[in-house]
C-alpha positions, -999 to +999 in steps of 0.1 A: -329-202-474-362-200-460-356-234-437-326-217-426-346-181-415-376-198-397-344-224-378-328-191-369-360-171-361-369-203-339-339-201-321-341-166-312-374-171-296-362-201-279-331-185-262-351-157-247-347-129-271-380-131-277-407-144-257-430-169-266-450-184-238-468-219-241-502-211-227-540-222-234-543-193-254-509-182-266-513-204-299-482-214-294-493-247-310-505-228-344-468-210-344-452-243-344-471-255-368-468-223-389-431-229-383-431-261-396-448-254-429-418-224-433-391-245-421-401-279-437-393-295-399-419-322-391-416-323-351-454-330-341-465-305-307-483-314-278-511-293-271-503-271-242-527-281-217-514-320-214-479-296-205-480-289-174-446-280-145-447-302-120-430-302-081-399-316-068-403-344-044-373-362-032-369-395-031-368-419+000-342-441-016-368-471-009-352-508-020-362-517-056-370-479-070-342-484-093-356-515-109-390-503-108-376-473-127-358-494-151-387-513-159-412-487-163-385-468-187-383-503-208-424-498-206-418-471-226-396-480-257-411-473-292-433-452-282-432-421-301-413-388-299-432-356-298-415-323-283-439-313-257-449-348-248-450-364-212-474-391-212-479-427-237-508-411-250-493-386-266-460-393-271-425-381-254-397-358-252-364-365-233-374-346-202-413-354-203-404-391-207-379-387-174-407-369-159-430-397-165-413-426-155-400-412-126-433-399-115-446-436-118-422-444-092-433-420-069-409-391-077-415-360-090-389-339-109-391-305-129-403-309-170-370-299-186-339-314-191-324-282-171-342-280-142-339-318-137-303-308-140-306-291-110-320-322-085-303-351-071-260-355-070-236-354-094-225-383-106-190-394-119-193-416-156-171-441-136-197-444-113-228-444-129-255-466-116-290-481-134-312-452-132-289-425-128-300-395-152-276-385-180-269-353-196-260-344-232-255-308-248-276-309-278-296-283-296-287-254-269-256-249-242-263-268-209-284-303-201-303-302-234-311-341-237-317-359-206-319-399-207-319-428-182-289-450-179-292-486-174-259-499-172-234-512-197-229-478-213-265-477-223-296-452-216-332-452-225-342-419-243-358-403-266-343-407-298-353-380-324-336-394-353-357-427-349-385-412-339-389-433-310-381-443-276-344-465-278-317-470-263-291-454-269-249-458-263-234-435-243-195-449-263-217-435-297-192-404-312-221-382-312-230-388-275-196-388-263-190-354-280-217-343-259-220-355-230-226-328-201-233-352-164-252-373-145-271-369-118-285-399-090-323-388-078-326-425-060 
């Protein structure tokens, strides 16, 4: 009963009814972790200060991006999952590891799943291209869970049931069930 309070109290706060703001001094970090001892959840938090919004630039479309892209993201696999995280050292979410790999290439995109929602061109699943960003509807309404596609029906992201990078299938019940878009940034 307890789990089921602090989930629901969590999700509250997350959906704007209440505000929580992740700041140097906001202990949001000592919340989570308070909410993890209540809740029995074991999601590990980066500390606010590696979390940090970054600008939009678009890309040029230069020759090779998308391979560099793809490589970079491959960089990445196994690397552990950690909600807040955007860089090898600490760890990754879906949006931070986006983020990152993209910024490696030269392109800078928001730090959440939504916002990165918002840049590049809609894409059609029919027409999905290596590198292309997909969308899934996950633990709140909207672009959720953001990963990177890499043909064949397959995307790099951050996979919180393994706890690690993977790759994931985009033809997997759970994904299909939630898929929400796709976007081209390249």
């Amino acid at each position: 009963m307890r789990k089921w309070i602090a989930i629901l109290f969590a999700g509250i706060l997350f959906n704007g009814i209440g505000v929580v703001q992740a700041s140097p001094t906001s202990g949001y970090s000592q919340f989570m972790q308070s909410l993890d001892s209540i809740a029995g959840v074991t999601m590990p938090v980066a500390d606010e200060q590696q979390i940090a919004a970054r600008s939009v630039t678009l890309p040029t479309g230069q020759p090779g991006q998308s391979a560099q892209i793809l490589t970079i993201a491959r960089s990445m696999l196994g690397q552990p999952v950690v909600w807040g995280g955007a860089s090898p050292g600490q760890g990754f979410d879906c949006s931070g590891l986006v983020q990152y790999v993209y910024r490696q290439a030269g392109i800078n995109l928001p730090r959440t799943a939504d916002l990165q929602f918002l840049v590049g061109r809609t894409v059609s699943p029919a027409s999905l291209q290596p590198g292309d960003l997909v969308y899934f509807t996950t633990y709140e309404p909207g672009a959720s869970h953001v990963g990177i596609y890499i043909g064949r029906d397959k995307f790099i992201h951050t996979s919180f049931s393994k706890g690690v990078v993977a790759i994931g299938d985009m033809n997997d019940s759970y994904f299909i069930q939630r898929y929400y878009g796709a976007k081209r940034v390249l």
